[in-house]
C-alpha positions in Angstrom: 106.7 126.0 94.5 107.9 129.2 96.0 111.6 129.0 96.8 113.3 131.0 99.5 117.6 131.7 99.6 119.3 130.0 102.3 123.5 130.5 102.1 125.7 127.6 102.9 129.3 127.6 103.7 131.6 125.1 102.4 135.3 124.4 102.9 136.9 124.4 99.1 137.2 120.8 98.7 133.4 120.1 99.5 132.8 123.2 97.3 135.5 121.8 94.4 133.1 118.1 95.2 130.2 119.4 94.6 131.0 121.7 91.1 132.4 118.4 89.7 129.1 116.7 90.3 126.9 119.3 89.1 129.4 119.1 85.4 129.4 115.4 85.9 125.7 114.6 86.2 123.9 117.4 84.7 122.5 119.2 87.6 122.1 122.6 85.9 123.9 124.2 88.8 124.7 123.8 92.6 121.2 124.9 93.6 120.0 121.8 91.8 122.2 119.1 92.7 121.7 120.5 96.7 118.0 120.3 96.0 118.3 116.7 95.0 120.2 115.5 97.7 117.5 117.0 100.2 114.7 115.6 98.6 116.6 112.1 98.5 117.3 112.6 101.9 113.4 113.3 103.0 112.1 110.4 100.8 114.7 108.2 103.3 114.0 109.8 106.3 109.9 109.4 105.7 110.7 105.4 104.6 112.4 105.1 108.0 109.6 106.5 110.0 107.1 104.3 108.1 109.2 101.4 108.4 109.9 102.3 111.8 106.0 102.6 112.5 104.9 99.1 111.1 107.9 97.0 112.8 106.3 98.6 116.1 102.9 97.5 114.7 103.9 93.9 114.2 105.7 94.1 118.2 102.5 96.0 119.7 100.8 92.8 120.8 99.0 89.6 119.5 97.0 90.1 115.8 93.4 90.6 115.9 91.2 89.2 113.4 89.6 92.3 110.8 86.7 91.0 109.1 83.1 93.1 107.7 81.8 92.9 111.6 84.9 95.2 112.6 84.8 97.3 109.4 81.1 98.2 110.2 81.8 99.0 114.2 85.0 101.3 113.3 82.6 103.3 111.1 79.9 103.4 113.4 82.4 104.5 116.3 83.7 107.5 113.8 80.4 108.7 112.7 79.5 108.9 116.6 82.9 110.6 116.9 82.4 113.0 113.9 78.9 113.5 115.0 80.0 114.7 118.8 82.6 117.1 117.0 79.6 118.8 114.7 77.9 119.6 117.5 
């Protein structure tokens, strides 16, 4: 993965916070433990939006039963669409 330098300013106490967690758990160094917490923080923020995305699934209107008969229409209506796009 290419990495790219971005600076960050931090008032001493954050900066005193996050030395003694880098010594504490074995981050390697500040780069590190910042890089966790962003990828932690992604990881949540994409749960959200899924969870977010099937509650308004469940609140978008009455169930409809999926069985082979609407399996074989879906994929005949995306070849079509497919098709129409190749053209």
């Amino acid at each position: 993965m290419a990495t790219a330098t971005m600076n960050i300013s931090l008032p001493e106490g954050l900066r005193d916070f996050v030395k003694d967690r880098v010594e504490q758990d074995h981050h390697g160094t500040p780069s590190a433990y910042l890089r966790n917490l962003i990828i932690q923080d992604k990881k949540q923020a994409a749960e959200e939006k899924l969870e977010a995305m099937l509650l308004e699934g469940l609140n978008s209107g009455e169930a409809i039963e999926v069985g082979d008969d609407y399996w074989d229409k879906f994929k005949d209506r995306l070849k079509t669409r497919v098709q129409g796009k190749s053209k």
